[in-house]
C-alpha positions, 0 to 999 in steps of 0.5 A, spaced: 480 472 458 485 474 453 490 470 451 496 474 454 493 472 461 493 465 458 500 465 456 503 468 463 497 464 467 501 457 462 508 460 463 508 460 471 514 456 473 513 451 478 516 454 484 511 460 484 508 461 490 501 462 487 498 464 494 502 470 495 499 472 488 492 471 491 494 473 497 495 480 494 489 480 490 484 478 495 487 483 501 485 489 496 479 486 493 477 486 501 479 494 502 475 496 496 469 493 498 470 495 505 470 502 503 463 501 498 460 498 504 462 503 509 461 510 506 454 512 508 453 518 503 448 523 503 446 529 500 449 532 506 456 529 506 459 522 507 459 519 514 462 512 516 457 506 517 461 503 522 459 510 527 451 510 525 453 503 527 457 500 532 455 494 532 458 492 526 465 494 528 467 487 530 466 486 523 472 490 522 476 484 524 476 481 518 475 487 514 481 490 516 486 486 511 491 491 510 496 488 514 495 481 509 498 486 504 503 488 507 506 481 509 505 479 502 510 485 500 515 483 505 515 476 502 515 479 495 521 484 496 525 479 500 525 475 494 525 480 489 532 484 492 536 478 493 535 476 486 538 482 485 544 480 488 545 474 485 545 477 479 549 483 481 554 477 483 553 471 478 552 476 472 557 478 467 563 483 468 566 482 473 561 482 478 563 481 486 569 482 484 574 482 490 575 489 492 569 491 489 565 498 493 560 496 497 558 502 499 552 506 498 554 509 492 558 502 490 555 497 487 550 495 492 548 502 491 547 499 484 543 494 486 538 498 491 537 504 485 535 497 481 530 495 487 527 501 487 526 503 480 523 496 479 518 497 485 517 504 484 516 504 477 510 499 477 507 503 483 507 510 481 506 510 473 498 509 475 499 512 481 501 518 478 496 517 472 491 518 478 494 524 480 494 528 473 488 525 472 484 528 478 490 534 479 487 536 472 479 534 474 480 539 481 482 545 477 477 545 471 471 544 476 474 550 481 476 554 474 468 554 473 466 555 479 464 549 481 466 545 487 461 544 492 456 539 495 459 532 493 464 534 488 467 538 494 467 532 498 469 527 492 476 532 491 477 532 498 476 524 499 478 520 493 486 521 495 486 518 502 487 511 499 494 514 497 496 513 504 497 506 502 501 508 497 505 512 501 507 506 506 509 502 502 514 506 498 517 506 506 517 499 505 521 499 499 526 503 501 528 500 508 527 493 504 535 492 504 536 494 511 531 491 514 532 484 511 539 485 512 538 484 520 531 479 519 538 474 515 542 476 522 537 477 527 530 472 525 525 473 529 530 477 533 529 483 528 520 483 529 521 483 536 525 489 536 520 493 531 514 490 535 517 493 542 519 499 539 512 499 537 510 497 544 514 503 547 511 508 544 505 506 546 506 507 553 510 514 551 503 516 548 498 514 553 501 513 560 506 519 559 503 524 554 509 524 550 506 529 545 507 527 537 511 520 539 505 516 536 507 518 529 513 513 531 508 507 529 507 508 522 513 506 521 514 501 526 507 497 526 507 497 518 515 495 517 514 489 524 508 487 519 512 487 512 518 483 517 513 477 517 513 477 510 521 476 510 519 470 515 516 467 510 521 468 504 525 464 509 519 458 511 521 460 519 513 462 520 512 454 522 506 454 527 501 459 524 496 457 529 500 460 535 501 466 531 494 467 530 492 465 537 497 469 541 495 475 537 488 475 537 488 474 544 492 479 545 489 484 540 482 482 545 485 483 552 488 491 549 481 493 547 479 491 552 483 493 558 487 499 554 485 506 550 485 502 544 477 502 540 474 495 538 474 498 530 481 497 526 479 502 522 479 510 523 471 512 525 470 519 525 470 524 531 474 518 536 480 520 540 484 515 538 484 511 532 488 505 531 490 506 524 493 513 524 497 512 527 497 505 527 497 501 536 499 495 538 493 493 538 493 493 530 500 490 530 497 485 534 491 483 530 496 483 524 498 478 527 492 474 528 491 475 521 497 473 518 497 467 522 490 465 520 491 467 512 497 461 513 493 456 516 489 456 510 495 456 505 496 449 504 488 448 501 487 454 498 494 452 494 490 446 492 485 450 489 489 455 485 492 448 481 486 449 478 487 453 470 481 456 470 482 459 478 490 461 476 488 465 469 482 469 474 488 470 480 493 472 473 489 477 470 487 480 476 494 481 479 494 485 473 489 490 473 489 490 481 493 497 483 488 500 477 482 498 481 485 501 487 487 506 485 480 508 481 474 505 486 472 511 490 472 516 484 467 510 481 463 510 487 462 516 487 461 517 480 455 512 482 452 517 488 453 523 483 449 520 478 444 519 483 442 525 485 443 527 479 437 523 477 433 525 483 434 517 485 433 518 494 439 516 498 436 513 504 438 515 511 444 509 512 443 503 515 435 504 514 432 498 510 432 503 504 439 503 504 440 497 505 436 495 499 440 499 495 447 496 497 447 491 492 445 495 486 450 500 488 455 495 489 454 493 481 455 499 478 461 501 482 464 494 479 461 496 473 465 503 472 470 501 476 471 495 471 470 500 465 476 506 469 480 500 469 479 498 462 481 506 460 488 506 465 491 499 465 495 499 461 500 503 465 500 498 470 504 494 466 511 495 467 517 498 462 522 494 459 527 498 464 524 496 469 527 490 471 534 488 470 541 488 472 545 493 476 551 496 474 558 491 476 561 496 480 555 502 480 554 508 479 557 514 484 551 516 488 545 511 485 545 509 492 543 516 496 540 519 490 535 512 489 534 514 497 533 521 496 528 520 490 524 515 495 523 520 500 521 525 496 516 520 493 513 518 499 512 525 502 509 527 496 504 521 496 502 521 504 502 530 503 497 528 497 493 523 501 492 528 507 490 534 502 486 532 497 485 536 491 480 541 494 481 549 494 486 547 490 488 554 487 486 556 494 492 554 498 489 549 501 495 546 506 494 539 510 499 538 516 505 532 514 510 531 520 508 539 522 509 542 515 503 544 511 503 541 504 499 544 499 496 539 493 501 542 488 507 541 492 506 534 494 504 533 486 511 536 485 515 533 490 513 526 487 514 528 481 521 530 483 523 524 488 520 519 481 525 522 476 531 522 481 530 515 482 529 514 474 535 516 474 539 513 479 537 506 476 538 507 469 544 509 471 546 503 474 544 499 469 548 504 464 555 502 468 552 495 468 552 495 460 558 499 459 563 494 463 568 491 459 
């Protein structure tokens, strides 16, 4: 390990929740291996192991760990806004002062563009590294004529993972709301997303309310991220009942309801649980949650231990590069493959599955070498963190607002689309609107720069402050 990670890993105040780091790392580390596993490639295609072999599908109860990730943003966001604030109040010029505008365009329209800028920044410069990269890939291969067979399917593919992205820019964006009335309402303000999550389940399969199941990407995931302010507050105290109830409860709506076993989409199922995300991925959510805090007290012992803690530190810092990267790996492993006329066995067959651990190697290997090439910008700027203007910046609110919409339509467009046909006008449907790549491209261009400008304007309003 460098010796930058020995200096962060040496420098890590006392009061650091290590956990929450591993936590993190851990969760995407679980979905990269879990796409490596799943994906059954042939020369016709990609299917989905879990559909060659459903029995395996219970195994996505413990694979599925995406809900563990956005928990732990909540938790981070929590603390990261209110630190804002108490700079915005604490710090130099004057600030909350009596009188002070409190407004969106205010100074706490300051502090929200600040919050944004240091999230999204940290966020959309590798993401947006990923998408030049691949935009710019996409139109040399069409230019050329080329675009069939597995390259087709590795432009139309290698963007889903930025549905994740997308979410959670939701989640930044309604972090200040949102903790807003986890402070007023506890555990009151969880219930209230996980019924509204409930009701529209009802809507949707008892009375066929068309389109209304889209509601839940934004209720099951933000009730998830609101476990997250819970533990920013220590009010998560009996994680076991937490993990009991929802597992229970995610089993009795498998078994009773229109829910399928699998917590990730299989192709060709009527119904999936995660796009959109049911009650019962809610409920298994919690399930998890509870038994990821069962094991904080030992897993917080171990992470005392220098050596562990480096490890954790250095790959927090390369963990987004990785995610963002590993299906281009994974498919840059399979492309050589047939390119050395190596066979690729019928999935699931005992060839193929004596093949799983050298590819799993060589997906780590190039994963490794795509970070090494890209790391560099997950590291935040110098601008990404600070402190917001005293009295702000008219306008830095909704503009910040604005700009965090436009980002997360763009990257949720992109995820949809993909980068195949990409002179064609290839569309895909984003809330009944079709979305081409290019578009979805410019759009989170657009919505990055208004937040830029937003927060850099807050903090000139901060500086400039007599």
């Amino acid at each position: 390990m460098g010796s930058g990670v020995r200096e962060l890993a040496g420098a890590t105040p006392a009061t650091r929740d290590r956990y929450v780091d591993l936590l993190r790392v851990a969760s995407l580390g679980a979905v990269v291996l879990g796409h490596w596993l799943m994906a059954a490639v042939t020369p016709d295609g990609v299917g989905n192991l879990l559909a060659v072999v459903p029995a395996l599908q219970p195994l996505t109860w413990l694979l599925q760990v995406m809900p563990v990730f956005f928990f732990v943003g909540g938790f981070s966001h929590a603390l990261s806004y209110r630190s804002l604030l108490r700079k915005r109040t604490e710090g130099p010029g004057g600030f909350g002062r009596p009188g002070g505008s409190e407004g969106p365009g205010g100074s706490e329209g300051s502090v929200y563009s600040a919050f944004l800028r240091a999230r999204l920044q940290r966020l959309l410069r590798p993401t947006m590294v990923f998408v030049l990269v691949w935009g710019a890939a996409a139109l040399l291969v069409q230019l050329l004529g080329g675009g069939g067979g597995l390259t087709g399917v590795t432009l139309r593919m290698v963007t889903q993972p930025l549905w994740f992205i997308g979410i959670y820019l939701a989640m930044v964006a309604f972090t200040p709301p949102l903790l807003r009335l986890h402070e007023r309402y506890g555990w009151g303000a969880f219930a209230g997303l996980a019924g509204a999550a409930a009701a529209v389940d009802v809507l949707r399969f008892a009375a066929g309310v068309p389109y209304v199941e889209f509601l839940n990407f934004a209720f099951v995931w933000l009730a998830v991220h609101q476990l997250g302010f819970l533990r920013a507050d220590g009010r998560i105290r009996r994680p076991a009942l937490l993990a009991g109830a929802g597992l229970v409860a995610a089993c009795a709506l498998v078994a009773t309801g229109p829910y399928p076993l699998s917590m990730v989409g299989m192709p060709g199922e009527k119904v999936s649980n995660m796009a959109p995300p049911t009650l019962a991925l809610l409920c298994h959510g919690l399930w998890l949650v509870g038994a990821v805090e069962l094991l904080r007290a030992p897993a917080a012992r171990l992470l005392e231990r220098p050596r562990v803690w480096r490890t954790v530190v250095a790959a927090n810092g390369v963990a987004m590069t990785a995610f963002l990267w590993h299906l281009t790996a994974m498919f840059g492993v399979y492309g050589a493959m047939l390119a050395l006329d190596v066979p690729l066995p019928e999935p699931a067959s005992a060839a193929w599955w004596a093949q799983v651990p050298p590819r799993l190697a060589l997906a780590a290997a190039l994963t490794a070498g795509l970070v090494a090439a890209f790391r560099t910008f997950e590291r935040p700027g110098t601008a990404a963190s600070g402190t917001p203007g005293a009295a702000g910046t008219p306008g830095a609110g909704p503009l910040a607002a604005l700009g965090a919409t436009l980002c997360l339509l763009g990257v949720l467009g992109l995820s949809m689309v993909g980068f195949g046909g990409l002179l064609d006008g290839r569309t895909a449907l984003l809330i009944a609107i079709p979305v081409s790549a290019p578009a979805a491209v410019a759009m989170t261009l657009g919505g990055w720069l208004l937040v830029e400008r937003a927060g850099k304007g807050a903090r000139r309003a901060g500086c400039q402050r007599p």
